[in-house]
C-alpha positions, -999 to 999 in steps of 0.1 A, spaced: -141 107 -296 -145 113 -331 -178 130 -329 -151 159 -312 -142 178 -348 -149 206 -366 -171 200 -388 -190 221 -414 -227 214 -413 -231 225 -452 -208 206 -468 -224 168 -466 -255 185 -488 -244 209 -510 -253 192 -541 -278 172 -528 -310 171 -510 -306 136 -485 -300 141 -458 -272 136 -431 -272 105 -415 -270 117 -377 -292 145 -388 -317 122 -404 -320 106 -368 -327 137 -351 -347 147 -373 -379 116 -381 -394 120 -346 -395 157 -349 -409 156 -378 -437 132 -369 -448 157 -344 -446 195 -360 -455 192 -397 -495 198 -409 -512 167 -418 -504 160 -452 -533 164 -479 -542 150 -510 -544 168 -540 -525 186 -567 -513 161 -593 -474 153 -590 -456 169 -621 -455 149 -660 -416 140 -651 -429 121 -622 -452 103 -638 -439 96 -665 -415 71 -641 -442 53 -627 -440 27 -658 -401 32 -662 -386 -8 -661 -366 -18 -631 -343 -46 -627 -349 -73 -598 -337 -63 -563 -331 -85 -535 -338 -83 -504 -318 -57 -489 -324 -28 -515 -351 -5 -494 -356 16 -524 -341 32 -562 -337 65 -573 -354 64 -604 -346 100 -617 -323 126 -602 -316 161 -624 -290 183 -612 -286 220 -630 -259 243 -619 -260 282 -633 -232 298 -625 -246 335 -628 -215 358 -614 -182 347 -590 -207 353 -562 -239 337 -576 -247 303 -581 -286 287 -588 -292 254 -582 -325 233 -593 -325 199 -582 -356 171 -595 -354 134 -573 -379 106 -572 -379 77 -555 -393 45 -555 -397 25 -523 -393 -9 -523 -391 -22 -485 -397 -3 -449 -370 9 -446 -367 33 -475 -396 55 -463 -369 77 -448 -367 91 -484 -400 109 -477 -385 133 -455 -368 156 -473 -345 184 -457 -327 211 -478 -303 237 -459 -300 277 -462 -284 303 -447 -277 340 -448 -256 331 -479 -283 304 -492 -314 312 -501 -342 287 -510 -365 297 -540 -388 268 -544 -396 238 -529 -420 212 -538 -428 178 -530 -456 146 -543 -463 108 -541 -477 90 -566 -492 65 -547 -493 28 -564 -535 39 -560 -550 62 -551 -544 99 -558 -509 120 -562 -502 137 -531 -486 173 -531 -468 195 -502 -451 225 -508 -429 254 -494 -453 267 -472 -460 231 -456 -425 224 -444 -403 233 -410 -376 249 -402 -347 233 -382 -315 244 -370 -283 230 -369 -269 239 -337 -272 215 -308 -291 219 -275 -260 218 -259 -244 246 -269 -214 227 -290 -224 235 -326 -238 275 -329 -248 281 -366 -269 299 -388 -271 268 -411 -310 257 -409 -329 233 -429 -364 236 -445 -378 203 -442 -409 185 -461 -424 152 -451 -442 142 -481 -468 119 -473 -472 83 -482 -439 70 -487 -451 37 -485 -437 3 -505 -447 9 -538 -455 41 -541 -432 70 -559 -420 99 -538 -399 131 -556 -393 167 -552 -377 195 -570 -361 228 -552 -344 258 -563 -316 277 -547 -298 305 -550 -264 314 -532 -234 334 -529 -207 308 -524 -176 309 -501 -153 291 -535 -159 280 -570 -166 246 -568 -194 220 -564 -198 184 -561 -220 159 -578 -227 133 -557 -242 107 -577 -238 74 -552 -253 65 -518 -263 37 -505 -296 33 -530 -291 20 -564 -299 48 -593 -315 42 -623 -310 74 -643 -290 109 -628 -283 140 -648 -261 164 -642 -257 205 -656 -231 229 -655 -240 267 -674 -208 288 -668 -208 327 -678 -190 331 -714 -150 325 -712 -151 310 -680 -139 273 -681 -144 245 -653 -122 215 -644 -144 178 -637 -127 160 -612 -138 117 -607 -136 101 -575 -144 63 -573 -155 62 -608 -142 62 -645 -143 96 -660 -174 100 -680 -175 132 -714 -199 158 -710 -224 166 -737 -218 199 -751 -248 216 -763 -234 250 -768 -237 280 -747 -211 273 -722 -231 245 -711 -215 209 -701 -242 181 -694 -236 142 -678 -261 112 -677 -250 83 -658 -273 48 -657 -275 22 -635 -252 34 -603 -252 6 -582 -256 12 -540 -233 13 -518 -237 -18 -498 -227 -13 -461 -198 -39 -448 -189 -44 -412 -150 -25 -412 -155 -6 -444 -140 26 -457 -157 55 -447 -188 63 -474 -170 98 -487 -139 73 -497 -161 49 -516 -191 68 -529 -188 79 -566 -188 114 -575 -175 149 -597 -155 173 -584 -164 207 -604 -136 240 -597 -150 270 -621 -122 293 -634 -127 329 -644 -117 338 -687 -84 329 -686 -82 299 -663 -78 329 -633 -88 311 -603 -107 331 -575 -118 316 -547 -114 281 -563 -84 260 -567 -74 233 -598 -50 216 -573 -38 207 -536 -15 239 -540 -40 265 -545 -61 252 -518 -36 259 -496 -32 298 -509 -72 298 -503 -65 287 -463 -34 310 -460 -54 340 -472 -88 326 -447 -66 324 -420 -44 356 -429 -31 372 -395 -57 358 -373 -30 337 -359 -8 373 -341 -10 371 -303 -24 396 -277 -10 414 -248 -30 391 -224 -18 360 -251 19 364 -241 14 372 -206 1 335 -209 24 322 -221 52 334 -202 31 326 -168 25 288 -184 66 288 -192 79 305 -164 90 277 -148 100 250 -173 135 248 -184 139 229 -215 120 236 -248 97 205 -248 89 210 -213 73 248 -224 60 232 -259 37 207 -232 26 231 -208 9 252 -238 -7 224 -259 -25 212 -222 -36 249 -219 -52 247 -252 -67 208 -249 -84 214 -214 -87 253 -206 -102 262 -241 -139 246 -239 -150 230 -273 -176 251 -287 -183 257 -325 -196 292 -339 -202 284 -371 -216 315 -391 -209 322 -425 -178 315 -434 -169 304 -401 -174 270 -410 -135 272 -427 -119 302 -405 -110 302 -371 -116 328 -349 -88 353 -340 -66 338 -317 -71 365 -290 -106 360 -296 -104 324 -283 -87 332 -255 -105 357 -246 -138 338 -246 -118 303 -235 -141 285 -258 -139 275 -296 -136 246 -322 -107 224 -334 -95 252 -359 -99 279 -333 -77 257 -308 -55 245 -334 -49 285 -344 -50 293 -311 -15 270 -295 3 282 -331 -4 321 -314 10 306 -282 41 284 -298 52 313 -317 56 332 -284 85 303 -274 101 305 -313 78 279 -325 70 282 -361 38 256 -371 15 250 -398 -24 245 -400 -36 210 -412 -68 198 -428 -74 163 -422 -108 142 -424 -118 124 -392 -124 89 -407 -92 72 -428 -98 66 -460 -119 96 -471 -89 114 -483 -59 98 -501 -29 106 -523 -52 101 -556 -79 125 -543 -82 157 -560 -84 192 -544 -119 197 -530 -134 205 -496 -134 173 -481 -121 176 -445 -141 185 -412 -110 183 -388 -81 209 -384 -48 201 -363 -16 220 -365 18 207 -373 49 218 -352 83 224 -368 108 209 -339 137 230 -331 172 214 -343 182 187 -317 150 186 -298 147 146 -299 124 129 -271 108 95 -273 78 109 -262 75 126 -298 63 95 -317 37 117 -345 64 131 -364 78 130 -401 111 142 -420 99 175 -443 119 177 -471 119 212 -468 106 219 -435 124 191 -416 114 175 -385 76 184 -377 54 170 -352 14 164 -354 -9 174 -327 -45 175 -321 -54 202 -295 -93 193 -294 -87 162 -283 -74 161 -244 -74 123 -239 -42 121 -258 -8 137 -248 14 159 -267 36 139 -291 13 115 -298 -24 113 -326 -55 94 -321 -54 64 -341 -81 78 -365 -56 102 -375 -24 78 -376 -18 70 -411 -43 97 -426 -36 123 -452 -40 159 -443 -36 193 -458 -3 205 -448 -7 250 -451 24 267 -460 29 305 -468 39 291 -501 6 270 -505 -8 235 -499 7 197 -497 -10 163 -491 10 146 -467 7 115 -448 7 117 -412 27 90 -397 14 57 -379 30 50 -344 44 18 -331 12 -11 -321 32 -11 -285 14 25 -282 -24 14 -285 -21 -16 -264 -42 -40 -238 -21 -59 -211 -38 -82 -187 -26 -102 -162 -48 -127 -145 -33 -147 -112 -58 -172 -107 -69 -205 -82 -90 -233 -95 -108 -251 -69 -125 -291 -64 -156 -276 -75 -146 -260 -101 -150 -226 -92 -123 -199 -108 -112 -172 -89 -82 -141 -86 -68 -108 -91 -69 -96 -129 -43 -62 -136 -50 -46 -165 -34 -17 -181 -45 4 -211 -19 28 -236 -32 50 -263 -65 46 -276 -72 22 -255 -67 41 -223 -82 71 -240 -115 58 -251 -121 45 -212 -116 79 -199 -137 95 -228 -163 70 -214 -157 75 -177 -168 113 -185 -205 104 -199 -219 80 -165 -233 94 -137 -235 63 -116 -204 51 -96 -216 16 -104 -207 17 -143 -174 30 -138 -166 -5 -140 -192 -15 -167 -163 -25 -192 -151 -50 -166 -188 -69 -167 -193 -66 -203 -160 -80 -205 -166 -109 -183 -199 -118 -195 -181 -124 -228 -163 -150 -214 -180 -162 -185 -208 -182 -177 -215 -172 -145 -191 -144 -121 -193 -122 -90 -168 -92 -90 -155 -95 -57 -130 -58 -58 -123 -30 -85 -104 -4 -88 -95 22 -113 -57 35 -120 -47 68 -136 -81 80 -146 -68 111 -154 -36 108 -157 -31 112 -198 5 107 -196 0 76 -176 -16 43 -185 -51 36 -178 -58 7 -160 -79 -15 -139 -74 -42 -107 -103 -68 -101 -110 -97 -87 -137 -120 -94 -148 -160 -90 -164 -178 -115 -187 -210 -107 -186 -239 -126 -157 -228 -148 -144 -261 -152 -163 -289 -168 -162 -324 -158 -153 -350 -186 -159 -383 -167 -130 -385 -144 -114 -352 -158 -114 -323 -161 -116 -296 -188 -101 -259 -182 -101 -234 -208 -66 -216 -205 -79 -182 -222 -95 -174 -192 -110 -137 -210 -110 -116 -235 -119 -128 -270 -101 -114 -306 -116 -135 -328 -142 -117 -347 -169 -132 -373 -181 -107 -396 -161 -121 -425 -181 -156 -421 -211 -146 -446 -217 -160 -486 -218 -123 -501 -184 -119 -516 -165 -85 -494 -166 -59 -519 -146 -34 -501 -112 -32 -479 -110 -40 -441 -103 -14 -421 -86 -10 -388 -89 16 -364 -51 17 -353 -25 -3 -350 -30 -25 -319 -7 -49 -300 -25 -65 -272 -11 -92 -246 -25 -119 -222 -12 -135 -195 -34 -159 -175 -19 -184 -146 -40 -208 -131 -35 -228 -100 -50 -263 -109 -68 -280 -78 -42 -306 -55 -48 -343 -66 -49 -332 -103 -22 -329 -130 -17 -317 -162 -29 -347 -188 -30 -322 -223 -21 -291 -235 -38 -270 -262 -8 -268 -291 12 -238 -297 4 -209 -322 15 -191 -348 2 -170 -370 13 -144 -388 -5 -127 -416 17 -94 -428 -12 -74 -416 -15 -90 -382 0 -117 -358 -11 -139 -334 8 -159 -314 -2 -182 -279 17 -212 -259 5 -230 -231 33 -236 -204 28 -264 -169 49 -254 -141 44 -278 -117 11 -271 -103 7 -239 -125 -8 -237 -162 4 -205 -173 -14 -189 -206 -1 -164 -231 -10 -148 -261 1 -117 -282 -29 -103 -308 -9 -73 -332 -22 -55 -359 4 -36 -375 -12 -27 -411 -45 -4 -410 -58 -14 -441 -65 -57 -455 -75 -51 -491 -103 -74 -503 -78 -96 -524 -68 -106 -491 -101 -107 -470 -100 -148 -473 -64 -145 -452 -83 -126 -430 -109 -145 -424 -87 -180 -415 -66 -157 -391 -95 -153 -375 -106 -189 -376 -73 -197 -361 -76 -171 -332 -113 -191 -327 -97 -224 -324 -72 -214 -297 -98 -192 -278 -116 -230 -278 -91 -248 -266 -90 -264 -230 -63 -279 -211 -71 -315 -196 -67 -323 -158 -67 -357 -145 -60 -376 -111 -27 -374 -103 -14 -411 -99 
């Protein structure tokens, strides 16, 4: 689901040269295969080795490799050209960090690479080199036809990036750049030992240094317009089961250059002017066509009220309008012309969120574009102005009176009043309602009269929900069978039918059944399944089985032990480690799941113990569960609710002994004896 945004190739690796994560993947078995054999030869430069004796602090384990020397030098030559030289070495330590030997550095029509250069120093041996004329060229757009771009990547492998041994390269580049502002990315997930960073400006022209995740650090001054920083000792960012998202963590400068005079052009000092920049990008690309209205009035014809018209358009745009991306230049921030889109019936989230405001406007809808990051957390309200979203949505102003409690996504405007938030790219979920990685976010709200962080809101936990209902007969032999109903809202439902759309086989359209009972279950047979409301969006998802399980009971000399939690476990571990959590938990909505198991116990037996009630309720999360004997009948049921997204590490212990509690009752059996 979330791989289903917009966004812009460039901006993960504009001030540096590592690489994308999902491109990094792509890319290593490529690589193997299409670059020359590496050669030795041509001794790596003195800056190189002159870190091969540098001192380095003890690492455990887990650190793969350190980046003993990174030099960043920014010359801003004009408004519209920028060089960039870059210098990195690394040392590997473990395996793992030989990754760093693969270098990939991106261009474009408006991005031009000068040099590029790459060495080892191996630990013996000698220095290897490889340079421009050594490397591949790789484009960004998928074999699928989803992402077209002219963003490509020159790509080195530098040979040898073995434990112990040194690899670094240095590249130049020259550009013309969309806005006035760069980024200094100075934390990853490797510890640094030393990183410099160098900012020449023309004469007059000033700059504004932004910090995000760490304390503000004074430039050195040399003269000239120049502004230099050193930092020492960055530690890496350690990965932690339900963390933040790396761009919310990662330390880092935010650099917005201003013309003599503190004139901004095509940069911004503040959420406000960002939003001029989009108003002027998107400028009258948003005016509808001849075949546009005639649309619209087709698609409205027939519905009376205002919502009912509002409905009909935004499932138009989520699953007539193909998702495609054509990224080029600087359509990696503006959309397409609305007519365009239609036209073509194909385009990206900002093309389709552009697109429904063309066709809402038709009905006397007035709406807004929004910039929003896929992954909460990456943006907040003490983030400054920078290009840090890959996502655009729209929001709607509701008419005066228009009130329905299918429009949960909405907030009071101070000055815009009631507005609604809807994604049009994704199709799973229905108009009035977000995805939960949206729920609780901040976006960039675009008005004619500039830009505004806002929150979007988070929607009741009775939205994103799980509700199963398990009717089942235990027999002499211990053998569990019955029916199981379960029914899916929200994200929930919407991530089954996102799955449902990528098998082929009949036979794993119930794979989340198995997976579920082989969780739980010792041993089973699926006896029936069925699906409900596959795609129905409106509707809840939902799924009828039956299945037995042998041996389900357990004999404890003349009794007999049933676990009441049939299925279905909450309880998660990844809390139980000795590292102390260094960074918040994170949900990925707000969740209210419920359980209700009856079981039929076998004649000749009664009830001899009950698991005890509980309780539990945490602020963040609740979890509450009873065991109840109706005459022959044990009758299980549990509520598991998260209600706030985000646990913050002062609280991670709480956590962790909610989850102890949840383990406890999922252990607990009931105990049968003969009846008398």
């Amino acid at each position: 689901m979330r791989s289903k945004s917009c966004c812009n190739p460039e901006q993960p690796v504009r001030a540096t040269s590592r690489l994308p994560g999902l491109f990094l993947v792509w890319l290593v078995p490529c690589i193997l295969l299409c670059v020359p054999n590496a050669f030795a030869g041509g001794d790596a430069p003195p800056w190189m080795h002159a870190l091969v004796s540098a001192p380095l602090p003890t690492y455990d384990e887990k650190t793969d490799a350190v980046l003993l020397y990174s030099e960043t030098n920014v010359t801003v030559l004009s408004a519209d050209r920028i060089k960039t030289q870059v210098r990195e070495a690394y040392k590997i330590l473990r395996p793992n960090g030989r990754h760093h030997g693969t270098l990939g550095v991106y261009f474009n029509p408006q991005r031009k690479i000068k040099t590029l250069h790459g060495w080892c120093i191996p630990a013996q041996g000698k220095d290897y080199e490889v340079k421009d004329k050594d490397g591949v060229e790789r484009s960004s757009s998928t074999d699928g036809g989803e992402l077209i771009s002219d963003v490509k990547y020159k790509v080195l492998q530098i040979p040898a990036p073995d434990p112990g041994n040194i690899v670094g390269y240095e590249y130049e580049t020259e550009e013309q750049p969309f806005f006035l502002q760069e980024m200094w990315h100075f934390q990853d997930l490797d510890p640094v030992r030393e990183t410099h960073y160098s900012l020449q400006l023309p004469a007059g022209w000033e700059y504004k240094a932004s910090w995000l995740n760490h304390e503000e650090v004074a430039p050195v001054q040399p003269g000239g317009n120049v502004s230099q920083w050193v930092l020492h000792d960055v530690k890496g960012i350690r990965r932690e089961p339900e963390m933040p998202p790396r761009d919310g963590v990662a330390g880092s400068m935010i650099v917005s250059f201003f013309l003599p005079g503190g004139r901004a052009l095509n940069g911004f000092a503040n959420w406000a002017d960002m939003g001029k920049w989009y108003t002027n990008l998107i400028g009258g690309r948003v005016e509808a066509s001849a075949e546009i209205k005639q649309q619209v009035g087709a698609l409205t014809a027939s519905k009376i009220s205002t919502l009912q018209k509002m409905q009909a358009l935004a499932a138009f745009v989520q699953r007539d309008i193909r998702y495609v991306a054509i990224e080029l230049g600087i359509g990696g921030w503006q959309p397409h012309p609305a007519p365009d889109v239609y036209a073509r019936r194909y385009g990206d989230c900002k093309d389709k969120a552009n697109l429904l405001r063309s066709m809402l406007r038709e009905i006397g809808i007035d709406t807004y574009h929004v910039a929003i990051y896929t992954e909460r957390g990456a943006i907040t309200l003490q983030t400054p102005a920078h290009h840090g979203f890959n996502h655009a949505i729209l929001a709607i102003k509701l008419p005066e009176g228009l009130t329905d409690p299918s429009l949960v996504a909405t907030i009071d405007h101070p000055k815009l009043g009631r507005i609604l938030f809807f994604d049009p790219t994704n199709d799973l979920i229905p108009f009035g309602q977000l995805p939960g990685y949206l729920q609780a976010n901040y976006g960039l709200l675009v008005t004619p009269e500039g830009g505004e962080l806002v929150a979007l809101p988070q929607q009741p936990s009775t939205m994103n929900s799980i509700s199963r209902t398990a009717h089942l007969t235990l027999d002499m032999k211990g053998t569990l069978k019955g029916e199981v109903q379960e029914r899916r809202l929200g994200e929930r439902a919407a991530s089954e039918r996102w799955r449902l759309r990528t098998i082929s086989r009949d036979t794993d359209r119930i794979k989340p059944i198995e997976e579920l009972l082989a969780g739980s279950l010792g041993s089973f047979q699926i006896t029936k399944a069925t699906l409900l409301n596959a795609q129905q969006t409106d509707q809840p998802f939902g799924f009828n089985y039956s299945f037995e399980s042998p041996n389900y009971a357990k004999n404890a000399g003349n009794l007999i032990l049933v676990r009441p939690r049939v299925i279905g476990q909450k309880a998660l571990a990844f809390l139980e480690t000795k590292e102390a959590r260094k960074f918040p938990i994170e949900f990925e909505e707000p969740t209210r799941d419920t359980d209700s198991f009856e079981i039929t116990i076998p004649p000749g037996y009664v009830v001899d113990d009950i698991p005890p009630a509980v309780d539990a309720d945490y602020g963040f999360a609740s979890y509450h569960s009873k065991t109840v004997v109706t005459g022959n009948v044990v009758d299980y049921s549990r509520t598991f609710e998260v209600k706030e997204l985000s646990v913050p590490v002062s609280r991670a212990d709480d956590l962790k002994k909610f989850y102890r509690i949840i383990a406890t009752d999922e252990r607990n059996s009931v105990v049968l004896r003969p009846s008398p």
